[in-house]
N, C-alpha and C positions, 0 to 999 in steps of 0.2 A: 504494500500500500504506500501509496505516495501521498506529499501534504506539503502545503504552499498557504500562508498569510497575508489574503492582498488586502488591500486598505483603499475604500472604497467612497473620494467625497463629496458629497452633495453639494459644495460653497458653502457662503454666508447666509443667503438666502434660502428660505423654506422653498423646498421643492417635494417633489414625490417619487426623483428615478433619478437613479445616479449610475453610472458604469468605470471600471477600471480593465486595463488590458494588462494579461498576467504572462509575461515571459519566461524565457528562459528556463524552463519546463522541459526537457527531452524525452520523458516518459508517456506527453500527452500524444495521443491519437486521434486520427477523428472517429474512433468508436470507443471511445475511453467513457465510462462512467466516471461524472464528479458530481460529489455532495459538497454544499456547501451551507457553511452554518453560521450565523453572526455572532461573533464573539464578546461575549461580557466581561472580557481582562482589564481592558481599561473604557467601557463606560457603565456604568447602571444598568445592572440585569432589567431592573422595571422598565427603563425606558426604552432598551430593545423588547421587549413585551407592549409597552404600549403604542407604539412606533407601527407592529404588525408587518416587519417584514418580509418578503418575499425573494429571496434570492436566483438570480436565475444566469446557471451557463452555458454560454453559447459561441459559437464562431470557432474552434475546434482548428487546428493548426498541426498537424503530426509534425513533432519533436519540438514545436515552438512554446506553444501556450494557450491563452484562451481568453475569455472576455465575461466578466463577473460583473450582473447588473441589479442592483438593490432597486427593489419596488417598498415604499414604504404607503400603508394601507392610512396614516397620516403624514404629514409631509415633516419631511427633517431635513437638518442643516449639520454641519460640521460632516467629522472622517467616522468612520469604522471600519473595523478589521472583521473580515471575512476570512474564514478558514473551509479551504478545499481540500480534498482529500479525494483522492483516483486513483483505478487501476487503466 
């Protein structure tokens, strides 16, 4: 199992959909399952709970990387860290 920490940021402004492009990856494929789960190491478990996250991977690169896009079900500002994990 493979795992990568992308950091994920909305700006200053509330918005509701934020993406980051995750490299340098040589493991990914484009038939690679990746989970990804938003991390509460450095913000507030509640407010990733109230936030109502959505994460979603897509655009699939063999041996590059991939493209980690947070859908928040209220809109949020500032960074979070996203943790993907794939075979």
């Amino acid at each position: 199992m493979n795992f990568v920490v992308a950091t994920v940021d909305f700006g200053a402004t509330f918005t509701q959909q934020a993406s980051t492009t995750v490299t340098g990856q040589g493991w990914v494929t484009s038939a690679s399952k990746i989970i990804a789960i938003v991390s509460g190491a450095n913000t507030d478990p509640d407010e990733i709970f109230l936030l109502q996250f959505t994460p979603v991977i897509s655009n699939l690169v063999d041996g590059v990387g991939f493209t980690v896009t947070l859908f928040a079900g209220n809109e949020a500002k500032g960074t979070y860290d996203v943790v993907c994990s794939g075979a």
